[in-house]
LORO-904329 format. One record per residue: residue in one letter; x, y, z of N, C-alpha, C, O in turn. Coordinates in steps of 0.001 Angstrom, whole numbers. Example, Ala and Ser with C-alpha at 12.3 -4.5 7.8 and 13.67 -1.06 7.14 Angstrom:
 code     n_X     n_Y     n_Z    ca_X    ca_Y    ca_Z     c_X     c_Y     c_Z     o_X     o_Y     o_Z
    a   13190   -5690    7800   12300   -4500    7800   13200   -3300    7800   14236   -3319    8465
    s   12850   -2250    7080   13670   -1060    7140   12900      30    7870   13409    1138    8039
% end
This chain:
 code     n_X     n_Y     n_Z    ca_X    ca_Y    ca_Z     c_X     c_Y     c_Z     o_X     o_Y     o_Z
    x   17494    -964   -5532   16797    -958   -6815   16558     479   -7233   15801    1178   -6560
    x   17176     965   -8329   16562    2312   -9100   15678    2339   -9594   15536    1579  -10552
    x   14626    3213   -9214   13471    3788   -9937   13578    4530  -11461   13802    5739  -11397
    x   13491    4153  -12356   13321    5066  -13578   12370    5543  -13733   12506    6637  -14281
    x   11302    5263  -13506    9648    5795  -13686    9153    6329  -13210    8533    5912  -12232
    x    9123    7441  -13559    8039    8304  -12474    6914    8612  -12630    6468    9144  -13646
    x    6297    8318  -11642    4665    7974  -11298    3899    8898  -12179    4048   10120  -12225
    x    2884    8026  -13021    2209    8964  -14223     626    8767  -13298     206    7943  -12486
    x     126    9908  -13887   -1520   10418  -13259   -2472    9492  -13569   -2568    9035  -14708
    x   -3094    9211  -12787   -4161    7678  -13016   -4970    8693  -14197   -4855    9908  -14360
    x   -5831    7684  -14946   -7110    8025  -15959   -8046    8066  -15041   -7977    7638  -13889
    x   -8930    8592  -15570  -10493    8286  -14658  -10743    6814  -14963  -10505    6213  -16010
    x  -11371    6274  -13618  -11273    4618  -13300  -12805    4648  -14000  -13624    5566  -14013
    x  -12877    3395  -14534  -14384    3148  -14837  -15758    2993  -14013  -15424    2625  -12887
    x  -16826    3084  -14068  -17256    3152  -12900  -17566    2049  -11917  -18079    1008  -12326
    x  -17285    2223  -10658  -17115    1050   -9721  -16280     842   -9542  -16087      34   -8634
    x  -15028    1463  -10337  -13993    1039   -9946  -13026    2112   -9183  -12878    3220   -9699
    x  -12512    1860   -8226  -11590    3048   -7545  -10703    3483   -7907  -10056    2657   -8551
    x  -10120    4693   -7836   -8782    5616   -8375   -7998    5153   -7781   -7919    4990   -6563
    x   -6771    4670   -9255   -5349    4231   -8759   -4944    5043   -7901   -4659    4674   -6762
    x   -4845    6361   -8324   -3763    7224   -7016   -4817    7701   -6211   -5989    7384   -6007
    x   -3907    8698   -5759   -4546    9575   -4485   -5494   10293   -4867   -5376   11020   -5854
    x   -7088   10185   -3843   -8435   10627   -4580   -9118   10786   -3273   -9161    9826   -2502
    x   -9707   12033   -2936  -11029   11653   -2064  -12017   10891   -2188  -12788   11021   -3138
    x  -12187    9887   -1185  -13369    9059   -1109  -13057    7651   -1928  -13798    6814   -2443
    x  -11609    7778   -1809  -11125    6229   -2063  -11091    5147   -1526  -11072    3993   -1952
    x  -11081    5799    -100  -11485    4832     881  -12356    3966     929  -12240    2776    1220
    x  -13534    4734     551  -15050    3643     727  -15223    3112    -650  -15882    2089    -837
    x  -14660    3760   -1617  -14498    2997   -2917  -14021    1162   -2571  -14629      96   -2671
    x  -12533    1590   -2106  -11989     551   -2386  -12395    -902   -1136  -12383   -2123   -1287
    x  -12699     -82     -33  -13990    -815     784  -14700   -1825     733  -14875   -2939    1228
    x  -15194    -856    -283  -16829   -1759   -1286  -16329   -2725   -2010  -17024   -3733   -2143
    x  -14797   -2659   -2761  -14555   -3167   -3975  -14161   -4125   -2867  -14697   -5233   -2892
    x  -13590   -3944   -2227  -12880   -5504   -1195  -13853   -6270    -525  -13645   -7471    -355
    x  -15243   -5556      17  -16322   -6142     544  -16881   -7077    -674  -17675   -7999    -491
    x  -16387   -6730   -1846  -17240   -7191   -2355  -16846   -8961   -2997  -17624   -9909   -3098
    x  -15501   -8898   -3310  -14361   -9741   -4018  -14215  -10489   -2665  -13683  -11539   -3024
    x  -14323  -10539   -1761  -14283  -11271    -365  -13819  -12679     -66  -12875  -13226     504
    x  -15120  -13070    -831  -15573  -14813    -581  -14382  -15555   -1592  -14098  -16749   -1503
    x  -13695  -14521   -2647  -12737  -15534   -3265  -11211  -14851   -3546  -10430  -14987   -4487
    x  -11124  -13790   -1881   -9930  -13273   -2225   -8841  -14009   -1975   -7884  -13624   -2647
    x   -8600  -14936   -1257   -7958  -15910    -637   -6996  -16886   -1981   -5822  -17090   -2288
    x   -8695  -17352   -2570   -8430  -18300   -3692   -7349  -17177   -4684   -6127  -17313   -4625
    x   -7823  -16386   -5326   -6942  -15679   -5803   -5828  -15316   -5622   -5028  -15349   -6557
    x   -5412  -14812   -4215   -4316  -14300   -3779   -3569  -16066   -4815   -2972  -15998   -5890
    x   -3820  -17159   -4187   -2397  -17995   -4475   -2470  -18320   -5280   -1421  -18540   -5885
    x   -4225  -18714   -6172   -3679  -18432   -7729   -2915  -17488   -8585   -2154  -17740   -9520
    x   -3181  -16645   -8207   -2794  -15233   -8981   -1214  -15399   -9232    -675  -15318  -10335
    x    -598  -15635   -8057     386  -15073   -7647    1482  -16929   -7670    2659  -17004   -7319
    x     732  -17990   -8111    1552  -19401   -8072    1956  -19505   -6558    3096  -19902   -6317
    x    1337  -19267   -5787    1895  -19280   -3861    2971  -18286   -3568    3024  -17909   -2397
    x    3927  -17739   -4493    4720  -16612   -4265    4481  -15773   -3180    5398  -15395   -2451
    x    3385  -15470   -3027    3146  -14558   -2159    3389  -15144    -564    3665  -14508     453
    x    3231  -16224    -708    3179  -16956     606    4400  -16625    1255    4458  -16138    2384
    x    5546  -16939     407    6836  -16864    1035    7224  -15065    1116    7980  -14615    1977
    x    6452  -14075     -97    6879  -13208     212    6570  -12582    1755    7376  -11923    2413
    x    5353  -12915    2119    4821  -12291    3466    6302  -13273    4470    7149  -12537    4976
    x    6405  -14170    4584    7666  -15082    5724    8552  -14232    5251    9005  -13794    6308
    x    9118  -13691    4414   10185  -12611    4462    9831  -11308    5064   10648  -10608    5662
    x    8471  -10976    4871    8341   -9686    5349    8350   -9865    6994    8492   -8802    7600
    x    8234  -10909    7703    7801  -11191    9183    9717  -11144    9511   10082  -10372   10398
    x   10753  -11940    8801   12075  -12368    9168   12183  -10766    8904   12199  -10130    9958
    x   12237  -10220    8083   12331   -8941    8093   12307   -7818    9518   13138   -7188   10173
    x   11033   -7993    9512   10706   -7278   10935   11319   -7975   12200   11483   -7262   13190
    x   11630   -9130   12257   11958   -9424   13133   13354   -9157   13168   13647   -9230   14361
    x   14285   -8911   12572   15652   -8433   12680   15776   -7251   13229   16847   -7055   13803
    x   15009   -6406   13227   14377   -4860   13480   14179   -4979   14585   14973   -4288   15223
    x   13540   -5489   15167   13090   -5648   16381   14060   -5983   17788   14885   -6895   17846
    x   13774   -5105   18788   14337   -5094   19610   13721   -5939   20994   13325   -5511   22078
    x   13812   -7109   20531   13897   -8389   21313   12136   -9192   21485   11781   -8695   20416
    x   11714   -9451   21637   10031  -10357   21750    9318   -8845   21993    9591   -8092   22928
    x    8285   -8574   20862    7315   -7566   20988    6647   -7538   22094    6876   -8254   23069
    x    5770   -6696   22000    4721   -6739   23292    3673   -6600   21976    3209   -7670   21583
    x    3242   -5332   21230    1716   -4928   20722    2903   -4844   18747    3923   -4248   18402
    x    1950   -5786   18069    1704   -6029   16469     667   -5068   15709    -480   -4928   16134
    x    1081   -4492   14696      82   -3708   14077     -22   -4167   12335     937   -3889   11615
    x   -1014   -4744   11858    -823   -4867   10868   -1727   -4128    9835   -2778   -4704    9555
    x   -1502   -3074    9300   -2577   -2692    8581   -2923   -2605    7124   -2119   -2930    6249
    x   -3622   -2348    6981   -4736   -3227    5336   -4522   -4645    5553   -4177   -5386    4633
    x   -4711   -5033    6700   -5095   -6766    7065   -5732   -7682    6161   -5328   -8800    5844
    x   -6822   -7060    5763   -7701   -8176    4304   -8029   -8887    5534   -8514   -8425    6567
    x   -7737   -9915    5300   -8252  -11633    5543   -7394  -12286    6541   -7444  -13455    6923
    x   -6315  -11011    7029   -5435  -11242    8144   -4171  -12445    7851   -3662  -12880    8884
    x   -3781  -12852    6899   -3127  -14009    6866   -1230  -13489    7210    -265  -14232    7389
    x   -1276  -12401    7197     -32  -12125    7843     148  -11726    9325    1118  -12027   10021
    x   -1218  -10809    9807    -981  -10810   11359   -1233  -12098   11854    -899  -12310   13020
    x   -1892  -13238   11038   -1880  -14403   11830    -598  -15227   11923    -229  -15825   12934
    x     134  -15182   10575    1596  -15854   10362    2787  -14895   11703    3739  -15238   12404
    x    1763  -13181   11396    3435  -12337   12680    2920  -13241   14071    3710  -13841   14800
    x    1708  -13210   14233    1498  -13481   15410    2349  -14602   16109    2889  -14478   17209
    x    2383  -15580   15403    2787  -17300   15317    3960  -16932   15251    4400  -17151   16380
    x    4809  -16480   14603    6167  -16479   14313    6990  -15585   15577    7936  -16115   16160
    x    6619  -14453   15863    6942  -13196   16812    6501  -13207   18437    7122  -12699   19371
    x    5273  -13923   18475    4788  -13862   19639    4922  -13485   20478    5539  -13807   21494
    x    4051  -12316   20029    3232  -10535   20744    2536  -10853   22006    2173  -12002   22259
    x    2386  -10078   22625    1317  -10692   23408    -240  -10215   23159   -1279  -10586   23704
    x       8   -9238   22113   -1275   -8702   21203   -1146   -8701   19600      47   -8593   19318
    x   -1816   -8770   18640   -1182   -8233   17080   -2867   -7847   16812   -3933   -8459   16868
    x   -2460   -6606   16526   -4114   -6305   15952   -3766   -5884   14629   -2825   -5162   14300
    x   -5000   -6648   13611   -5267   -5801   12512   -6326   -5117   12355   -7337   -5138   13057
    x   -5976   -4104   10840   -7001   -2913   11051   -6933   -2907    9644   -5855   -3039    9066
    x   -8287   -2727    8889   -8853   -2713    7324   -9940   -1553    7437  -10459   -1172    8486
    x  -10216    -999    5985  -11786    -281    5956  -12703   -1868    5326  -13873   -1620    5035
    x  -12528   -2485    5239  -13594   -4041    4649  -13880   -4441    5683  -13071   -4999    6423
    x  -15140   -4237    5977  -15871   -5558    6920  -16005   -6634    6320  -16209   -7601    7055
    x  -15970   -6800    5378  -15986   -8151    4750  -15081   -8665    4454  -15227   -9867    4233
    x  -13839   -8149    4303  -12640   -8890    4654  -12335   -9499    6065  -12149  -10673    6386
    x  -12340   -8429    6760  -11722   -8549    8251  -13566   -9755    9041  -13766  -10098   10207
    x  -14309   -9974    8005  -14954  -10778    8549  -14567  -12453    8071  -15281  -13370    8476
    x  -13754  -12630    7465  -13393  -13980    6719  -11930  -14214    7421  -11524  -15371    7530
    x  -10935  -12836    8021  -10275  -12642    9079  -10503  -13511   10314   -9701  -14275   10852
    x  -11566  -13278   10598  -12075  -13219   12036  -12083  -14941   12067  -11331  -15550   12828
    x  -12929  -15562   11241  -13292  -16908   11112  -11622  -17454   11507  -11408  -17956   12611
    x  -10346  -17269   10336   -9564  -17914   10662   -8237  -17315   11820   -7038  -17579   11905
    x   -9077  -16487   12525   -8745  -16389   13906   -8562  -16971   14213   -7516  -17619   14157
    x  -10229  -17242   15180  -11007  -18394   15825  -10346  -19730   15200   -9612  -20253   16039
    x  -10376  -20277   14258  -10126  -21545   13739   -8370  -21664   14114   -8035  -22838   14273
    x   -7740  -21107   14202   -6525  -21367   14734   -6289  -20767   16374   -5177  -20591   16871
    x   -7642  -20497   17087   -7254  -20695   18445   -6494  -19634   19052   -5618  -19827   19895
    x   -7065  -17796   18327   -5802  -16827   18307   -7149  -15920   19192   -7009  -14706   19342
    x   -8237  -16529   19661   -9182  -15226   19651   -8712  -14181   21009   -7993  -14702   21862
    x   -8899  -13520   21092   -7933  -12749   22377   -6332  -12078   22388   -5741  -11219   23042
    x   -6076  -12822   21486   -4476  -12553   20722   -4517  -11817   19775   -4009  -10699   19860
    x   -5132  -12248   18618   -5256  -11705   17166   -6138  -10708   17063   -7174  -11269   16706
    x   -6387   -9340   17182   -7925   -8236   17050   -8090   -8063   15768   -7044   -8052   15120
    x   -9029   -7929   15211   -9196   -7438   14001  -10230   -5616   13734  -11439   -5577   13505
    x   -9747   -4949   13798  -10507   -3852   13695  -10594   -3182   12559   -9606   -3123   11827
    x  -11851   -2530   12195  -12389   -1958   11064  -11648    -349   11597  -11773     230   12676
    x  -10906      24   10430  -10394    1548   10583   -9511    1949    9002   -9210    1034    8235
    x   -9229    3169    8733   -8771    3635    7774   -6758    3917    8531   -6279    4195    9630
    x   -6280    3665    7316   -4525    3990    7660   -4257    5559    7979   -3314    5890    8698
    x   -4806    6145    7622   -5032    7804    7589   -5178    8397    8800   -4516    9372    9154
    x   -6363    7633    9733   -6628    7693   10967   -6661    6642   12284   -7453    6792   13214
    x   -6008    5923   12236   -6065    4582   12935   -6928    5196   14458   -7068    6293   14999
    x   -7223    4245   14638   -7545    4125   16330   -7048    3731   17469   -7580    3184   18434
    x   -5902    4084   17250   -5373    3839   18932   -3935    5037   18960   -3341    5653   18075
    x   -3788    4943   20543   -2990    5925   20814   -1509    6144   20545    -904    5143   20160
    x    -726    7412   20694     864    7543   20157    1769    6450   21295    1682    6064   22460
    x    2687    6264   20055    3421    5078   20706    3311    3642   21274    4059    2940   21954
    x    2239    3505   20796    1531    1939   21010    2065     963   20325    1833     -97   20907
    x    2763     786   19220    3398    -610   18862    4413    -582   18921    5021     374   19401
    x    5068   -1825   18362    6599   -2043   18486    7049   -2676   17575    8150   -3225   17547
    x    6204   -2656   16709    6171   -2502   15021    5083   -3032   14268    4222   -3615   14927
    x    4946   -2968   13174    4127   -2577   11873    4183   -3183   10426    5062   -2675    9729
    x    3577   -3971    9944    3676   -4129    8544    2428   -3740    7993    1459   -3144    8462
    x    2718   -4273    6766    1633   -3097    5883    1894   -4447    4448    3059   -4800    4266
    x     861   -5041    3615    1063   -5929    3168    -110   -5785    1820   -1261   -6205    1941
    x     409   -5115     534     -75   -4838    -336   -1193   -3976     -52   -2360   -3957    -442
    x    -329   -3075     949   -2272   -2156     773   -1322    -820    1175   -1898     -28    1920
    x    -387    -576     909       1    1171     750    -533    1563    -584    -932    2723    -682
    x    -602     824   -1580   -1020    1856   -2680   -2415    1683   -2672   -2746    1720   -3857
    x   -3525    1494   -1892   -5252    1168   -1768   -5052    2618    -231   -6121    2825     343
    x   -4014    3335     225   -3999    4609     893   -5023    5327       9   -5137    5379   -1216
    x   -5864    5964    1194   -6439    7959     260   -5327    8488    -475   -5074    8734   -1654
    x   -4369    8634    1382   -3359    9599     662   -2050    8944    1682   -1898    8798    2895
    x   -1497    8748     851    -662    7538    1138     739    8802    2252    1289    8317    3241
    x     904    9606    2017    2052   10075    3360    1081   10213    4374    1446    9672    5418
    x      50   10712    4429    -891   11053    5825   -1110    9300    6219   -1572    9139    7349
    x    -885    8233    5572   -1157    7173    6249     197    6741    7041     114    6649    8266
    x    1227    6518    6513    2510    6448    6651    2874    7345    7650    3872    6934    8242
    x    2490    8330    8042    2371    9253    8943    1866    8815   10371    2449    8897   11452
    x     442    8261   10023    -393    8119   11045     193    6479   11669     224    6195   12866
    x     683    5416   10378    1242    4639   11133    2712    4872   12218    2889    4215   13243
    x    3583    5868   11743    4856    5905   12551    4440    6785   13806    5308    7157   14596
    x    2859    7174   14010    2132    7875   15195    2588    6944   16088    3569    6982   16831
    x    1469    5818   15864    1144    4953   16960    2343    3823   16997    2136    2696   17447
    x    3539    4217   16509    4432    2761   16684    5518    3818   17838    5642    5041   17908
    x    6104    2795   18551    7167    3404   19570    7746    4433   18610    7496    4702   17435
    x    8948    5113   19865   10234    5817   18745   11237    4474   18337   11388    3639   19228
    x   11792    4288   17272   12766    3405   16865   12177    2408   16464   12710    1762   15562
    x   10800    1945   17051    9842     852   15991    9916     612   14592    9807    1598   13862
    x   10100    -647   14011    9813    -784   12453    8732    -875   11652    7709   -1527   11859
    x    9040     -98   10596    7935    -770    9618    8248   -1484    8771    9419   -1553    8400
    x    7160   -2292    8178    8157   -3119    6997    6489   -3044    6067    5298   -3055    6379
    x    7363   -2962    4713    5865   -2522    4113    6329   -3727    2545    7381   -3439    1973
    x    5664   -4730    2096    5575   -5677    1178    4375   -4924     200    3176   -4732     406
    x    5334   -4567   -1050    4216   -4284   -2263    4854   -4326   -3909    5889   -3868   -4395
    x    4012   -4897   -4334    4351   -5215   -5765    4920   -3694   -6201    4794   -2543   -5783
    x    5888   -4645   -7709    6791   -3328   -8256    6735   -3852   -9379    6211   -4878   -9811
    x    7626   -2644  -10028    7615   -2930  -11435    8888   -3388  -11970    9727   -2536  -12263
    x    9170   -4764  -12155   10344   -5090  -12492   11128   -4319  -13814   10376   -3957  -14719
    x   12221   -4116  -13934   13200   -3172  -15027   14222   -3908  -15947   14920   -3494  -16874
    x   14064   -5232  -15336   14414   -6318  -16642   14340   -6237  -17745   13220   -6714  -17927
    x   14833   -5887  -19012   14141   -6127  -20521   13612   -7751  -20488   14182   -8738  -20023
    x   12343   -7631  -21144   11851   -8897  -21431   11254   -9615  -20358   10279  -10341  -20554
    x   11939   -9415  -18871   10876   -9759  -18042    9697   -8713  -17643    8552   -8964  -17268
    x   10432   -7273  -17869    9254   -6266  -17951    7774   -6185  -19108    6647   -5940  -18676
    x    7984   -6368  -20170    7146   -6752  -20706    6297   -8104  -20776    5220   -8155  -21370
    x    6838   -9135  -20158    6008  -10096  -19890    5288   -9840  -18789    4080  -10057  -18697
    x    5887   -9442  -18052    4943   -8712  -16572    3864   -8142  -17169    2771   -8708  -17178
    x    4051   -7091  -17665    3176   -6115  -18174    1950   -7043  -18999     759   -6755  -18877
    x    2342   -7972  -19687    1263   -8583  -20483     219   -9702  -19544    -963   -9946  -19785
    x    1078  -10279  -18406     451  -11023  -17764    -698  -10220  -16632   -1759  -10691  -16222
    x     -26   -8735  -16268    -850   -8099  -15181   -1910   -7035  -16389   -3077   -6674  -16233
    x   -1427   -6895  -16986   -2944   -5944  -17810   -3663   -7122  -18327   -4694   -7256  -17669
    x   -3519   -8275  -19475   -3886   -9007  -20202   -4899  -10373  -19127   -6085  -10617  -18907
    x   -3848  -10821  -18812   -3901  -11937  -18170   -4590  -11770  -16669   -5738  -12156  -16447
    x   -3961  -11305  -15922   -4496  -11332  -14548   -6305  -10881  -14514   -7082  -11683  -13995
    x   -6879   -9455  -15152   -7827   -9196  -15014   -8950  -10193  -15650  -10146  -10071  -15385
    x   -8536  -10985  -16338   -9314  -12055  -17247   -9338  -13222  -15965  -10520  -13557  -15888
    x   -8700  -13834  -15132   -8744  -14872  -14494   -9268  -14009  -13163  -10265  -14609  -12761
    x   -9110  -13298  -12642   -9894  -12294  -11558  -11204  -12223  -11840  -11917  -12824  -11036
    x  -11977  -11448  -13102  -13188  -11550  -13368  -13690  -12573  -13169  -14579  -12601  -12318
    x  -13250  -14043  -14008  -13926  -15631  -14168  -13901  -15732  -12585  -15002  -15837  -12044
    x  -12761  -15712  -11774  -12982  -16667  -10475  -14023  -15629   -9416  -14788  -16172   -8620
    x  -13948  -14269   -9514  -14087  -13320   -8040  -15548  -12473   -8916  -16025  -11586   -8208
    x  -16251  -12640  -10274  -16962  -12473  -10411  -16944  -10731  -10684  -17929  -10170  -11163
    x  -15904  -10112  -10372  -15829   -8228  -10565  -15298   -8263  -11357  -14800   -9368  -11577
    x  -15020   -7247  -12277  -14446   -6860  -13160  -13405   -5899  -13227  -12411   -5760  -13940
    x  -14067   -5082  -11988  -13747   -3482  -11271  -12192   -4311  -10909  -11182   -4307  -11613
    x  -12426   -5068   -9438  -11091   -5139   -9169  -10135   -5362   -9615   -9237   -4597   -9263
    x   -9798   -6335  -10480   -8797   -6983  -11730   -8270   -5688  -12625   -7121   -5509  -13030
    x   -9228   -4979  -12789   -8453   -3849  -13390   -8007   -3069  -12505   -6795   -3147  -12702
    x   -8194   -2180  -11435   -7869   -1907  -10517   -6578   -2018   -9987   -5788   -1126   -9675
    x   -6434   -3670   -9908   -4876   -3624   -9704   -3887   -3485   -9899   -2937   -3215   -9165
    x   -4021   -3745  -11490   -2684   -3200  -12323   -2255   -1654  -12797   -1270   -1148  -13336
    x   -3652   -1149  -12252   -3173     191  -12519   -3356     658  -11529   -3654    1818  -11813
    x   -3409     478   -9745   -2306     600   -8826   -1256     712   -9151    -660    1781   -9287
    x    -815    -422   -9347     577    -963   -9632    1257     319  -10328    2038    1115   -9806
    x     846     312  -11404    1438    1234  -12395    1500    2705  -12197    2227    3307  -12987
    x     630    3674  -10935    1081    4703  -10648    1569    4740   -9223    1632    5779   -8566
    x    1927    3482   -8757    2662    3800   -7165    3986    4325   -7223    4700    4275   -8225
    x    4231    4721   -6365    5552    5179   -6839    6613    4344   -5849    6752    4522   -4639
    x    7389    3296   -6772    7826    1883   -6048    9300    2736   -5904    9467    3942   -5721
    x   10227    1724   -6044   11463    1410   -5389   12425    2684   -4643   12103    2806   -3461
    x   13223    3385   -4954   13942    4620   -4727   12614    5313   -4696   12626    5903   -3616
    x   11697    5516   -5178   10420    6819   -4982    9683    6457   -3580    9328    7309   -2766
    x    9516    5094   -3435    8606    5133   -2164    9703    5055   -1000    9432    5562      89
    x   10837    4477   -1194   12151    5108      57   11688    6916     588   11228    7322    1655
    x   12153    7850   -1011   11667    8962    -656   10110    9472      86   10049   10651     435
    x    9088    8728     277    8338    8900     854    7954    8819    2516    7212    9320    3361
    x    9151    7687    2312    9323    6815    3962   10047    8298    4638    9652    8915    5627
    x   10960    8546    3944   11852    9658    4724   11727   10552    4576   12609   11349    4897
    x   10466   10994    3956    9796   12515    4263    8444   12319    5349    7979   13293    5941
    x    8106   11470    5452    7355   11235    6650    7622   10804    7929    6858   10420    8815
    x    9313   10972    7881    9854   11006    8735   10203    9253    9564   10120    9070   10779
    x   10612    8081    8461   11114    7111    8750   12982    7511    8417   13491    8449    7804
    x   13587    6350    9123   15208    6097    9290   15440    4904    8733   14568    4197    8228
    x   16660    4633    8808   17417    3517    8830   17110    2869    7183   17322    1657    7132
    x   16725    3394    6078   15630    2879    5148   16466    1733    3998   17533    1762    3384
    x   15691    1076    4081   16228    -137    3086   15180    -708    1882   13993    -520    2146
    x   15370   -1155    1030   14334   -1719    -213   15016   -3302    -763   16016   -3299   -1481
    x   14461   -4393    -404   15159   -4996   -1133   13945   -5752   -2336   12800   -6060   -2005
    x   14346   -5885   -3324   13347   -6377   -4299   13210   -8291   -4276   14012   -9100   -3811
    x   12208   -8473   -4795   11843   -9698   -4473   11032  -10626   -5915    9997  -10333   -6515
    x   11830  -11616   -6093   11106  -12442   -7487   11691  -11580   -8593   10852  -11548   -9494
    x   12734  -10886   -8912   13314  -10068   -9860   12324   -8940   -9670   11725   -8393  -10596
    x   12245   -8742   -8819   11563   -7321   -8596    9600   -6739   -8885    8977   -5688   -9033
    x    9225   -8783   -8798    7663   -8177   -9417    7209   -7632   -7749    6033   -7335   -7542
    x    7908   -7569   -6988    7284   -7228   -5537    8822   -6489   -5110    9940   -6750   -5555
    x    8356   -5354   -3955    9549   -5503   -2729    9374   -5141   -1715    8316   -4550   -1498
    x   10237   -5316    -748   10121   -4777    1066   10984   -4259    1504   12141   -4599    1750
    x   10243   -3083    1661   11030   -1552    1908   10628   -2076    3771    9789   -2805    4300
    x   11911   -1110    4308   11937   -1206    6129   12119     -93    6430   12550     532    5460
    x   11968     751    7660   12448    1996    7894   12074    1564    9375   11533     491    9643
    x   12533    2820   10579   12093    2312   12022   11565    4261   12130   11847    5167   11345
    x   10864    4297   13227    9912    5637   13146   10944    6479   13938   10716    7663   14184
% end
C-alpha cells in the first residue's frame, strides 16, 4: 500500500483530551482517557467497528504465527486494553506465558476479570507499564503484537524500540492499526463516518466526548502504510511487510527484531 499523505501536525486537543501525535505527558493523558471510557470499551469496540475488528485481531495472531519459529515459550502484547487479543494469542499459540502490558488500570482491570473467567490465571499476566519503558528484561519474548495502540505511543520509535529490546533476535512483531483508505469515494465516506459519525455514537454510549474525538484525529496524523514500514526499519526491524485490511480502513504491518 502507498502512502500519499504525509503526516500533518496535530491542533491543540481540547481540553481532556490527549494529543494526536507525539507530546510529553501523553501517556497519563491517554491513561485517564482509557481509565475512564472503560466500563463500555468493549461494547464499542464491536459496535463501532460492525465485529470487523474481531476477525481483524485472528489475522493479526495467523500472522504472527507464520513468523514464528515453532510453539512460543513468552507472548507480549502491548497496549492490551481489555486484553482480548493476548487472550485470543494465548488460545490460539499456546505460550507457556503471554503477558500484557497497558498504562490503564482500568482497562487491564476489566482484562483481568476475563482472564479469570476463561480459566487463563497464571498463563495470561496483565501488567500496568508504558511501551517506551516496558518492564522486563532484553530478549525475553518470542514475539509481540501491538493492537491499535502504536499511535496512543509518547513517542512512538522509542516504543518500537523498547519493544524489539525485550523480544529475542529474529522475533516478530506484528502491529494491527487503522489507516486511511485511498479509494475515491470510499475515502470520503470514511472520513464522514470517523469525524461525523463515530464521535456522536462514542459520546451517547461511553459517556466522553474527549475520546471519540481523539480517535479520529489519531488516525489522521499517524503516519500509516509505506510511512510506518519506514519507522519499523529505522528502529531497526527486518523482513517488513504491510498488508491492508477491509480496503484499507485498518492494516498489519510485520517485521522480526
Amino acid at each position: 500500500m502507498k502512502s500519499t499523505d504525509a503526516p500533518q501536525s496535530p491542533a491543540a486537543p481540547p481540553p481532556g483530551v490527549p494529543p494526536a501525535g507525539q507530546a510529553e505527558g501523553k501517556r497519563e493523558q491517554v491513561a485517564a482517557m482509557f481509565d475512564r471510557i472503560a466500563p463500555r470499551y468493549d461494547l464499542l469496540n464491536r459496535t463501532l467497528s460492525l465485529g470487523i475488528d474481531v476477525r481483524w485481531r485472528r489475522r493479526a495472531i495467523r500472522v504472527l504465527a507464520d513468523r514464528l519459529a515453532g510453539t512460543p515459550e513468552r507472548l507480549l502484547d502491548v497496549a492490551t486494553g481489555t486484553a482480548d487479543l493476548a487472550i485470543a494469542a494465548h488460545e490460539a499459540l499456546t505460550p507457556t506465558e503471554t503477558i500484557g502490558v497497558d498504562p490503564s488500570e482500568g482497562m487491564l482491570a476489566y482484562g483481568r476479570e476475563k482472564v479469570a473467567e476463561r480459566g487463563l490465571d497464571g498463563a495470561v499476566r496483565l501488567d500496568v507499564g508504558a511501551s517506551e519503558a516496558l518492564p522486563y528484561p532484553d530478549d525475553h519474548f518470542d514475539g509481540a503484537l501491538v493492537a491499535f495502540g502504536v499511535r496512543n505511543f509518547e513517542h512512538l520509535r522509542n516504543g518500537l524500540r523498547d519493544i524489539r529490546r525485550v523480544l529475542r533476535p529474529g522475533s516478530p512483531l506484528v502491529v494491527l492499526e487503522f489507516s486511511r483508505p485511498r479509494t475515491p469515494g470510499l475515502r470520503q465516506a470514511y472520513q464522514f463516518y470517523f469525524t461525523q459519525v463515530l464521535p456522536r455514537i462514542g459520546r451517547t454510549v461511553s459517556g466522553d466526548a474527549g475520546a471519540y474525538t481523539y480517535l479520529p484525529e489519531s488516525v489522521r496524523v499517524f503516519p500509516d502504510g509505506d510511512d510506518f514500514l519506514r519507522e519499523l526499519r529505522e528502529t531497526g526491524y527486518r523482513d517488513l511487510h504491510v498488508e491492508p485490511l477491509t480496503f484499507g480502513i485498518a492494516s498489519l504491518y510485520v517485521g522480526n527484531a
